[in-house]
DRENTILUM-630645 format. One line per field, with one value per residue (C-alpha): x, y negated, z negated; residue number from 1. Coordinates in Angstrom, 3 decimals, decimal comma. Example, Ala and Ser with C-alpha at 12.3 -4.5 7.8 and 13.67 -1.06 7.14 Angstrom:
DRENTILUM-630645
xx c(12,300	13,670)
yy c(4,500	1,060)
zz c(-7,800	-7,140)
i c(1	2)
END
This chain:
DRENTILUM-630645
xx c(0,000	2,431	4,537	1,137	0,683	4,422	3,731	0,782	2,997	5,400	2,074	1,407	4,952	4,656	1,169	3,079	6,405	3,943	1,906	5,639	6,849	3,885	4,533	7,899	7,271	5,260	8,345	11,201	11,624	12,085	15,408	16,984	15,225	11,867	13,443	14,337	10,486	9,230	11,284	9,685	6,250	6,388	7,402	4,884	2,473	3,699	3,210	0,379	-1,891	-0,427	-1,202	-4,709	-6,094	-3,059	-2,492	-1,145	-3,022	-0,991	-1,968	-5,754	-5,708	-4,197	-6,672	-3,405	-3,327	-1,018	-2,131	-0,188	-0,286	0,345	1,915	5,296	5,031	4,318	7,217	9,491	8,582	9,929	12,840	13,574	12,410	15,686	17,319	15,403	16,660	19,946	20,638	16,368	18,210	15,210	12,750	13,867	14,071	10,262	10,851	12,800	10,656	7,454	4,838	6,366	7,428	9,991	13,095	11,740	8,095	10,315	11,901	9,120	7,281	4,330	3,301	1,378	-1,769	-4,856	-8,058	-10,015	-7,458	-7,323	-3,675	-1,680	1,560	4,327	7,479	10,167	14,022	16,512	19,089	16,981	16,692	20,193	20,259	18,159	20,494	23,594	21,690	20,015	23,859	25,243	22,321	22,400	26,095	25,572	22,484	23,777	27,453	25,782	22,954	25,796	28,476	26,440	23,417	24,083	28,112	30,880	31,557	35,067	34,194	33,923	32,424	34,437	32,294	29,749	29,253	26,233	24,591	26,602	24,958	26,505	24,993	25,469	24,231	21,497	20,644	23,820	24,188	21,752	23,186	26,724	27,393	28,112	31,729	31,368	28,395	30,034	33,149	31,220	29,077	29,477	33,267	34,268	36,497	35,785	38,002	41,716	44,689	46,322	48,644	47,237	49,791	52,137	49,233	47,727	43,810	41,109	39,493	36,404	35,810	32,347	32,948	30,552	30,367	33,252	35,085	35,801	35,121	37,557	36,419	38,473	36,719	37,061	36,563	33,794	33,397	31,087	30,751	32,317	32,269	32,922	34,972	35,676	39,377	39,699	38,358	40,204	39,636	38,880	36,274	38,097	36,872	39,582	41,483	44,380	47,386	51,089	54,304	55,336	57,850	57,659	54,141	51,437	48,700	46,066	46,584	43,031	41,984	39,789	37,133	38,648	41,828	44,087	46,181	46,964	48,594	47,497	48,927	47,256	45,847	44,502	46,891	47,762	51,626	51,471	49,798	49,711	47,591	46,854	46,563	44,576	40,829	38,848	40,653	39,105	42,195	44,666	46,820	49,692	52,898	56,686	57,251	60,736	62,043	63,333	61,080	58,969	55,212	54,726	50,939	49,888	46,818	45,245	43,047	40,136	42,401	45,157	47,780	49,223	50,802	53,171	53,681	56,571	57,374	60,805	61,569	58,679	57,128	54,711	56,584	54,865	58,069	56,129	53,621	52,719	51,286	52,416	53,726	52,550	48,863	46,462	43,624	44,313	40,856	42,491	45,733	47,538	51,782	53,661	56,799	56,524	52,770	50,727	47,989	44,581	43,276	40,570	41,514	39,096	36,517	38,886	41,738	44,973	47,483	50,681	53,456	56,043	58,738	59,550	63,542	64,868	62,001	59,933	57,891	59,406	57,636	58,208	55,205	51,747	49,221	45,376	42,622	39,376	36,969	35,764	34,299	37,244	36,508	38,690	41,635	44,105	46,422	45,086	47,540	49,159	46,832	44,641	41,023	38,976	35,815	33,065	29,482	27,375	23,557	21,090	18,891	19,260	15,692	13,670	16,384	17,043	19,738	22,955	25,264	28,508	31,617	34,245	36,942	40,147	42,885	46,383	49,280	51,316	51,758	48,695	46,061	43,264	40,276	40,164	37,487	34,616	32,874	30,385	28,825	25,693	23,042	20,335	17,665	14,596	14,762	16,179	19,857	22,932	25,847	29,419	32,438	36,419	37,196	41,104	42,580	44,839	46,710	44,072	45,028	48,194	47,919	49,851	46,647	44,700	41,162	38,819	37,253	34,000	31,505	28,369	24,778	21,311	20,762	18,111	20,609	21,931	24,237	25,310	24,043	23,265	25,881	27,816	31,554	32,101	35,777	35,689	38,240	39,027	38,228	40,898	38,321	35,496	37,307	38,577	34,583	34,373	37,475	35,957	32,525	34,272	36,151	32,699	31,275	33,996	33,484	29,445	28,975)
yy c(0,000	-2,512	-1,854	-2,716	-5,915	-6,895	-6,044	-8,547	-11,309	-10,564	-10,881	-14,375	-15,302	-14,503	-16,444	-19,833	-19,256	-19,171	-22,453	-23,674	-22,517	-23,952	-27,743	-26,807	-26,736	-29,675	-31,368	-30,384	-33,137	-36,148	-34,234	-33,600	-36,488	-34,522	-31,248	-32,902	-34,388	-30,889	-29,476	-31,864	-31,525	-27,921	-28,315	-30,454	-28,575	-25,579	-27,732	-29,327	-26,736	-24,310	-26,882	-27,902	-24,145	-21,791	-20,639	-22,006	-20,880	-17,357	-16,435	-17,610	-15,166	-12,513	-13,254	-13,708	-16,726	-17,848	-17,557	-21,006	-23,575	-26,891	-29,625	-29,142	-25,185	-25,450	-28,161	-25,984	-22,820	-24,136	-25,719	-22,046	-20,400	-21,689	-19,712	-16,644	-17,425	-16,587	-13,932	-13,086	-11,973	-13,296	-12,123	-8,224	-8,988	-8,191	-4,456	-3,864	-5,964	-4,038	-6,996	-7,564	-11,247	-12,793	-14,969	-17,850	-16,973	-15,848	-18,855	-21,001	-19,097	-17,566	-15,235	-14,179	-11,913	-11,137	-13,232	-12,143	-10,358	-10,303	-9,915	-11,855	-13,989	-11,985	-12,305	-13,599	-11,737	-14,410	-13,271	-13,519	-17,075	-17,418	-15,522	-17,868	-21,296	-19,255	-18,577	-21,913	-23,464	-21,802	-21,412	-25,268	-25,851	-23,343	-25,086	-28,053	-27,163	-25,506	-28,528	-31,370	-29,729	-27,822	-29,600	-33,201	-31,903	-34,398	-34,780	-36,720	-38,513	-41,372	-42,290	-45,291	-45,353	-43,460	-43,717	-43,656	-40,582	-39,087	-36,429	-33,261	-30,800	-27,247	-24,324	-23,080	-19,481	-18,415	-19,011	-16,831	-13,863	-14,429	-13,572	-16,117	-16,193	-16,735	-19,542	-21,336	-21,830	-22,661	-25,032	-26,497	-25,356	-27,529	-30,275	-34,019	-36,099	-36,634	-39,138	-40,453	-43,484	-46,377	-49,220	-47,343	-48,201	-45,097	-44,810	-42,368	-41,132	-38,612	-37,263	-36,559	-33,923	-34,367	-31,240	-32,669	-34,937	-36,153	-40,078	-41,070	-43,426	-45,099	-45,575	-48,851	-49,325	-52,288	-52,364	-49,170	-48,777	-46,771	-48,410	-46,658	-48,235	-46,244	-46,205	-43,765	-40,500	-37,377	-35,551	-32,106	-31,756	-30,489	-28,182	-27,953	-31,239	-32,135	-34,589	-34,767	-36,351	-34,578	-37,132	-40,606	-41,878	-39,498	-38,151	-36,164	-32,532	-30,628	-27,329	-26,969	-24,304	-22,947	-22,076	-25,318	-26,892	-30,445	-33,564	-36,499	-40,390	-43,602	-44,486	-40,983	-39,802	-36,304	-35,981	-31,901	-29,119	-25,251	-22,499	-20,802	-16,742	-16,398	-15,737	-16,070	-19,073	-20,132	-22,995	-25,340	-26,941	-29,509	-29,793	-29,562	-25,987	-25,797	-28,352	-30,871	-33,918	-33,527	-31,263	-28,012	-26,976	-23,852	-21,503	-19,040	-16,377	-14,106	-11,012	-12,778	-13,524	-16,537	-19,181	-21,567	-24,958	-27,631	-30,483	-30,116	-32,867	-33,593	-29,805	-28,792	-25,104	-21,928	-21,135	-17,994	-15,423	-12,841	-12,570	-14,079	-10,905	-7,677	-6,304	-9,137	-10,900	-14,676	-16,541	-20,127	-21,386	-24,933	-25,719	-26,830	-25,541	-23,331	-21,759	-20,574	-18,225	-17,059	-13,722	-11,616	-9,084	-6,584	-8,719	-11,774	-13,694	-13,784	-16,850	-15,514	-18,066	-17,227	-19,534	-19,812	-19,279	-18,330	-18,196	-15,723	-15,725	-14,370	-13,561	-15,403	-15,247	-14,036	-14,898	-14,078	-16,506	-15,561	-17,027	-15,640	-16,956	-20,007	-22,242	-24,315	-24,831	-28,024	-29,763	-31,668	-33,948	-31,338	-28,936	-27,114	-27,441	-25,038	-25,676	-23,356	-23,620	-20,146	-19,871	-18,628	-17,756	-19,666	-18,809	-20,276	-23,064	-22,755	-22,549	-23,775	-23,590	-25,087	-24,373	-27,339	-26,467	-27,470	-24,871	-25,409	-23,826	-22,171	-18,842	-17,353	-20,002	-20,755	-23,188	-26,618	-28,407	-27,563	-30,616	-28,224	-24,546	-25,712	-23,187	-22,630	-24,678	-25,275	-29,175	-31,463	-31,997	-32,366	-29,686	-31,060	-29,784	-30,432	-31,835	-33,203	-34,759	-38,194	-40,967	-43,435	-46,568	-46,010	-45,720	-42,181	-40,383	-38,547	-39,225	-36,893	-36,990	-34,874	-34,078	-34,393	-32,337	-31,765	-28,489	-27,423	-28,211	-25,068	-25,918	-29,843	-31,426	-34,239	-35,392	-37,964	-38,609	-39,664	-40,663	-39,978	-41,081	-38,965	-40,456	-39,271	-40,372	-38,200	-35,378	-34,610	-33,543	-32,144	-29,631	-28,838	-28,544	-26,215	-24,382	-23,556	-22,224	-19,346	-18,263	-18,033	-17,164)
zz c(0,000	-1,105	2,624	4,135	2,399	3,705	7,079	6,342	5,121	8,342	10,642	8,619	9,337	12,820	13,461	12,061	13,826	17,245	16,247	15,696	19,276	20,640	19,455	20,300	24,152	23,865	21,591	23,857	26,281	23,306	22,764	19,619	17,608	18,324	17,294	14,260	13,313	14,958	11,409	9,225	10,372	9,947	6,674	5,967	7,457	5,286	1,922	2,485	3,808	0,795	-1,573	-0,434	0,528	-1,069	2,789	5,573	9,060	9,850	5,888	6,591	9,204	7,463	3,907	2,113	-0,314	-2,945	-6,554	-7,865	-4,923	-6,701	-4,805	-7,169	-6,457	-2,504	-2,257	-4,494	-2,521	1,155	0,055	-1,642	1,430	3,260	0,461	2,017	5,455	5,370	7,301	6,083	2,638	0,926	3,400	3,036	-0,916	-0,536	0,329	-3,027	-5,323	-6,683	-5,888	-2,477	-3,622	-1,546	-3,382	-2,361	-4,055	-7,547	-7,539	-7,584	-9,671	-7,516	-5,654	-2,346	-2,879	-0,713	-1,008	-4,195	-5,982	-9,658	-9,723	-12,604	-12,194	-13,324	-14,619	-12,763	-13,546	-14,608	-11,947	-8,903	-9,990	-10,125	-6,874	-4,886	-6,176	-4,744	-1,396	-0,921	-1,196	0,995	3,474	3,377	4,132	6,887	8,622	8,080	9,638	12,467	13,169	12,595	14,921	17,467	17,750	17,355	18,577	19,369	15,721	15,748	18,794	20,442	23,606	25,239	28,281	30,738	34,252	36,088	37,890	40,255	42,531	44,180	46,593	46,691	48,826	46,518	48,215	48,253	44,139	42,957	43,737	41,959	38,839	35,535	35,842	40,010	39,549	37,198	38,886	42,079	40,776	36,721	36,755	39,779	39,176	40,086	38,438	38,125	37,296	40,277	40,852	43,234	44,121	41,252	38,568	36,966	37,947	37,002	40,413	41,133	44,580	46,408	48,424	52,045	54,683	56,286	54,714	51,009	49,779	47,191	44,007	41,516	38,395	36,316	32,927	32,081	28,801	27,546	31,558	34,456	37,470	40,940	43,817	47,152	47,640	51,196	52,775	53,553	56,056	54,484	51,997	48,840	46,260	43,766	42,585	40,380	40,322	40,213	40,941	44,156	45,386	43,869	42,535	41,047	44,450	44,296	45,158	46,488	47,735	50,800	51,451	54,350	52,127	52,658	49,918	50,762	48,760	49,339	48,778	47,674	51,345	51,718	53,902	54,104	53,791	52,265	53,918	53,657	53,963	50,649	51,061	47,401	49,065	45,167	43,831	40,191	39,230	40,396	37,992	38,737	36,493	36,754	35,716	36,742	35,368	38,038	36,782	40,154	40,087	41,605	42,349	41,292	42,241	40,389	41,884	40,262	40,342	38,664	41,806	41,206	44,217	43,693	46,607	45,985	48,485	49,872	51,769	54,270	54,207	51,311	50,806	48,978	46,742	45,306	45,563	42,663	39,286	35,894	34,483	33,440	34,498	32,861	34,600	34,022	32,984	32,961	32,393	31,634	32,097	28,992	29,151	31,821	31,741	29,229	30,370	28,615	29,293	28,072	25,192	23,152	22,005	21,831	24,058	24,132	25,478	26,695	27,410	30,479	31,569	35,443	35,840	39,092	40,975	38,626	35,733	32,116	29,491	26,156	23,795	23,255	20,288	19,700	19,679	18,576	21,708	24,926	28,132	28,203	31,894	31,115	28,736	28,256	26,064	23,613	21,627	19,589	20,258	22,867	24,382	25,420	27,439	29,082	30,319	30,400	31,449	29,388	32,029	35,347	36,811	34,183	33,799	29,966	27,635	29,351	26,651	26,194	23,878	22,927	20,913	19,785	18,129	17,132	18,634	15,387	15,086	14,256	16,406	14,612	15,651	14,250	15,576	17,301	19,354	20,471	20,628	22,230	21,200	23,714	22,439	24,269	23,578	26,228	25,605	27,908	27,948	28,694	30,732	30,240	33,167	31,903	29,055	29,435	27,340	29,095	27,349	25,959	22,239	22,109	21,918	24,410	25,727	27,384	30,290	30,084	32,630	31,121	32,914	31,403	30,076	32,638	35,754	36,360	39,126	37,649	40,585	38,574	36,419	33,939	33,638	30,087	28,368	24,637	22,095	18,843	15,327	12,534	10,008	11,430	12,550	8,824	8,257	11,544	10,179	7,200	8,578	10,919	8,417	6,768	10,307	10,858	7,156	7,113	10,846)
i c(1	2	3	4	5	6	7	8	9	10	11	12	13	14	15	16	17	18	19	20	21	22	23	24	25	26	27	28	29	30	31	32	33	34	35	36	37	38	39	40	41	42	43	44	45	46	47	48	49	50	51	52	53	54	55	56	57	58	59	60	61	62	63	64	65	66	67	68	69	70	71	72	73	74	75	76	77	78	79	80	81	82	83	84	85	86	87	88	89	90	91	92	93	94	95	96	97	98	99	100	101	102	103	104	105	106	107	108	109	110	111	112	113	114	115	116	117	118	119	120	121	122	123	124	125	126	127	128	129	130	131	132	133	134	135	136	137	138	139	140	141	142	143	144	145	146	147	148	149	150	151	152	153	154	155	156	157	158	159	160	161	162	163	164	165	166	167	168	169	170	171	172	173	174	175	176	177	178	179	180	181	182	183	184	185	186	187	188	189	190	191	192	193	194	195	196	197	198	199	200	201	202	203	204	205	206	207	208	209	210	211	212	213	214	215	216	217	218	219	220	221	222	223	224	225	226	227	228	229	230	231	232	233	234	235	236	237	238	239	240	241	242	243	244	245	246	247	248	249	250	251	252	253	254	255	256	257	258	259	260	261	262	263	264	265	266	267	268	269	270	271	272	273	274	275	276	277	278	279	280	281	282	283	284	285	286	287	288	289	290	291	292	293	294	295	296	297	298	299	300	301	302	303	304	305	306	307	308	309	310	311	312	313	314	315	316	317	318	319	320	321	322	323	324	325	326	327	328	329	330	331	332	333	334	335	336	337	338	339	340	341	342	343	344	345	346	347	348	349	350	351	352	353	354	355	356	357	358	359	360	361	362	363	364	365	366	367	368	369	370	371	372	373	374	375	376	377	378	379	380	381	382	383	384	385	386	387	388	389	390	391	392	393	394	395	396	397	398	399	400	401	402	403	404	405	406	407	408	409	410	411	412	413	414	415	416	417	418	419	420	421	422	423	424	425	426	427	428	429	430	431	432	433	434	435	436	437	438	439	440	441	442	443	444	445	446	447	448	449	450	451	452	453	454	455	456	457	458	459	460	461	462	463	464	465	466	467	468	469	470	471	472	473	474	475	476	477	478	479	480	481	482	483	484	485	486	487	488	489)
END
């Protein structure tokens, strides 16, 4: 009998949770701000329909009503029922407990019954008491670590300036059929912006890439604004962008779709070509690996072969053709030192760290990090970013998530901040990608650039470049807040 009248309470609970989901839908597109009255209304609605009838609607349904429903009780009662919510300790309390009481009905001294029932309050135990102050502590510093740095996110940020929308076209048909890893790197994971040099000054540029051709934008800082100006076209439509020193000044280095590398100067001339033999590229990255103070440009493919090009003289040369080292399958990669590579391990990923001597790669280093799914992954001050976008379900548009995280680089690497594990909420919120990381005003500290889409744009054909700015004060309680997360998650 008593299992009966749980499976009555978890009907109750049910019935609410689906008046809940309900406003929810209606609630979604006022964003985070309605998510958070969405919370308080149901609360309210919770204590004051306890308070007034001793049921809420779901325990109406069910003829369940509580035996003490004061306003003090009711109040006392969902405040204790987050207690009950972590990880639904309180919730299975009921099967163990000989009335079926939840923690969150002991500690607020009442208890559920069905309509009519001539059942008396019992006693609470002292230690269940005691029980439900422990779990409503740490319940709270877990929602509220989770809602502060994944919700809300960016915590230890901020944003210098925002650009308009910028809008980018893609071949819808031919996305649905490719898998996460494939559609992101065709569509969210492409990259638009980079640092070049024009008339030897250093200038933030984003390309819009047209069928046959690509148009070339500086973008100025106006205040809190970004501000595009066309600087030239190439004539290749480019898919994959960075920047380097090749020769003398800092030009943008881009991929074609028909499998052409190409540098390019400040006039958009094209003074570096070469065919690339990689067919599934998913990165190019720009840096001086060997050493020489000039950049080499280097390719990565989806089965892990790597390309190297270097201007020699006049001729953009491919210097070398492989893999990194041993049998991995690179998922993204930066150059510090030489390269260091992130691939996917059992249930976590591992950075190795090779150094390119005499025309080959040698291994150094490797260390664990506890992630997965990494799109992107950059230096970051001291430290590394990682960045990724996944779908939650692309046909019914919902749930793009994002992760944003920074870890230091000792010798175990551990995460320090998190600006972001985006959970896929049904409220309207915007999801943001790494696109690089530079010293933008030159204050010794890095900015990022992000790339910022609405959650329900699958393929970021509408999107926001943003530049954000870390906060020391800010990102001491985004460490801490983060240091609670990877203990109670």
């Amino acid at each position: 009998m008593r299992y009966i009248f749980i499976v009555s309470r978890f009907a109750a609970f049910i019935v609410d949770y689906i008046i809940f989901y309900i406003l929810y839908y209606f609630i979604a597109p006022f964003g985070i701000v309605g998510y958070i009255f969405l919370i308080i209304a149901f609360f309210l609605y919770r204590v004051l329909l306890s308070t007034y009838f001793g049921s809420t609607i779901g325990m109406m349904l069910l003829k369940l009503k509580l035996l003490k429903h004061d306003l003090k009780t009711c109040i006392k009662r969902e405040v204790y029922r987050f207690a009950s919510a972590l990880f639904y300790i309180g919730y299975m309390y009921a099967l163990i407990d000989r009335h079926g009481r939840t923690i969150h009905d002991i500690a607020s001294d009442t208890i559920v019954v069905y309509n009519g029932s001539k059942k008396s309050m019992p006693e609470s135990k002292g230690y269940v008491k005691i029980l439900s102050i422990i779990l409503l502590v740490i319940s709270s510093i877990r929602w509220i670590s989770f809602f502060i740095l994944n919700d809300i996110g960016l915590l230890g940020l901020k944003k210098i300036c925002t650009s308009d929308t910028y809008y980018q076209s893609f071949e819808g048909d031919k996305l649905l059929s490719l898998s996460q890893d494939e559609l992101y790197l065709k569509t969210l994971g492409r990259k638009y912006t980079t640092l070049i040099e024009i008339n030897k000054k250093p200038c933030i540029i984003r390309i819009s890439n047209k069928l046959k051709y690509t148009e070339v934008y500086s973008l100025n800082i106006q205040g809190s604004s970004i501000t595009g100006e066309y600087v030239y076209t190439v004539n290749l439509p480019l898919q994959f962008i960075c920047s380097g020193k090749f020769i003398r000044n800092r030009d943008l280095c881009g991929i074609s779709p028909n499998n052409y590398i190409v540098i390019v100067d400040d006039r958009g001339k094209v003074y570096g070509k070469n065919e690339v033999k990689i067919s599934s590229i998913i990165s190019l990255k720009c840096g001086d690996i060997d050493n020489d103070d000039y950049d080499e440009s280097i390719v990565l493919g989806m089965d892990g072969k790597v390309e190297i090009y270097k201007m020699k003289g006049n001729v953009l040369e491919r210097i070398y053709s492989g893999k990194f080292g041993e049998d991995i399958i690179p998922i993204a990669f930066y150059i510090d030192d030489g390269v260091r590579v992130l691939v996917k391990g059992d249930g976590k990923s591992i950075l190795y760290h090779y150094k390119y001597v005499n025309k080959k790669f040698v291994f150094e280093s490797k260390k664990y990090i506890k992630t997965k799914d990494v799109g992107n992954i950059q230096k970051y001050n001291h430290y590394i970013i990682l960045s990724h976008i996944i779908r939650n379900n692309m046909i019914f548009k919902r749930g793009t998530i994002q992760n944003l995280e920074v870890y230091n680089l000792n010798d175990k690497i551990t995460r320090l901040y998190n600006f972001g594990k985006r959970p896929g909420r049904r409220y309207d919120y915007s999801v943001r990608c790494l696109e690089d990381v530079y010293d933008i005003d030159g204050d010794e500290e890095d900015e990022m650039i992000l790339k910022s889409v609405k959650k329900d744009d699958v393929m970021g054909q509408m999107y926001k470049i943003e530049i954000y700015k870390p906060l020391k004060e800010l990102l001491y309680i985004n460490r801490i807040l983060s240091f609670f997360e990877d203990i109670l998650y």
